[in-house]
C-alpha positions in Angstrom: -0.7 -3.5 -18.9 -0.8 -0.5 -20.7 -3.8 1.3 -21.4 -2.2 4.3 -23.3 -2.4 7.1 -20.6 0.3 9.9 -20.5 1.9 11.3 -17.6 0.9 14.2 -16.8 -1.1 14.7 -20.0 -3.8 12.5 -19.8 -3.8 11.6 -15.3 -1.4 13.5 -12.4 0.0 11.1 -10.0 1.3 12.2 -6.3 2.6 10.3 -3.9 3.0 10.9 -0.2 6.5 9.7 0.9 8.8 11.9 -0.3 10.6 8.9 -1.4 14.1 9.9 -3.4 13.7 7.6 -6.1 10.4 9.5 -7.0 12.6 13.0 -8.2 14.4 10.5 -10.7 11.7 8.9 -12.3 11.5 9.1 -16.1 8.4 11.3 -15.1 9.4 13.4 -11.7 7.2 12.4 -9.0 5.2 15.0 -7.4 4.7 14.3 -3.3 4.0 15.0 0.1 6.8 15.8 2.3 6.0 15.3 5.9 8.9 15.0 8.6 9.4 11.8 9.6 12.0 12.7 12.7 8.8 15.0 14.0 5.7 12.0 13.5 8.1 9.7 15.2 8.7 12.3 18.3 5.0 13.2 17.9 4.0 9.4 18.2 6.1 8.0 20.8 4.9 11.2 23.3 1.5 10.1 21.9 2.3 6.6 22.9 4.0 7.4 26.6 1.4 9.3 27.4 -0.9 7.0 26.7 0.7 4.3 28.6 0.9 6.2 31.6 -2.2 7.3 31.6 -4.7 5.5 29.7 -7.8 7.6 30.6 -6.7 10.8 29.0 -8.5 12.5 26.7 -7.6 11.8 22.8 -5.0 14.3 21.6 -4.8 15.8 18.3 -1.7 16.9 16.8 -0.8 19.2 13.7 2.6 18.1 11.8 3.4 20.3 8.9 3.7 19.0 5.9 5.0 20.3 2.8 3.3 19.8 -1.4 6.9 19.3 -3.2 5.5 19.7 -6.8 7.0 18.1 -9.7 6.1 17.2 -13.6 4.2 14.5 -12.6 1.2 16.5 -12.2 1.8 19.4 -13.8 0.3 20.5 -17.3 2.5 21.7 -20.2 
């Protein structure tokens, strides 16, 4: 239902997928772009490890991740 709101007037929306189809929206999509090839490397060395040794100390990694920002948050 509509409840009269303008984007990006009234409310800024972001997603976090870097989904294509967001760029084309009547209302470009601002997102998070985060490499997927580099989570899925990340998590399946998390995952090995893991496996083959499952008393290891929890591991924290850092991906970089990028704010692609478009009109859908942006104030004219």
């Amino acid at each position: 239902f509509d409840l009269g709101l303008r984007v990006p007037e009234d409310v800024g929306i972001a997603g976090c997928d870097e989904l294509e189809e967001g760029r084309y929206m009547a209302t470009p999509l601002t997102t998070v772009g985060a490499p997927l090839h580099a989570m899925c490397e990340a998590a399946w060395e998390l995952l090995l490890n893991r496996i083959r040794k499952p008393d290891s100390p929890v591991r924290h990694i850092h991906i970089p991740s990028e704010l692609i920002v478009r009109e859908s948050t942006q104030r004219s």
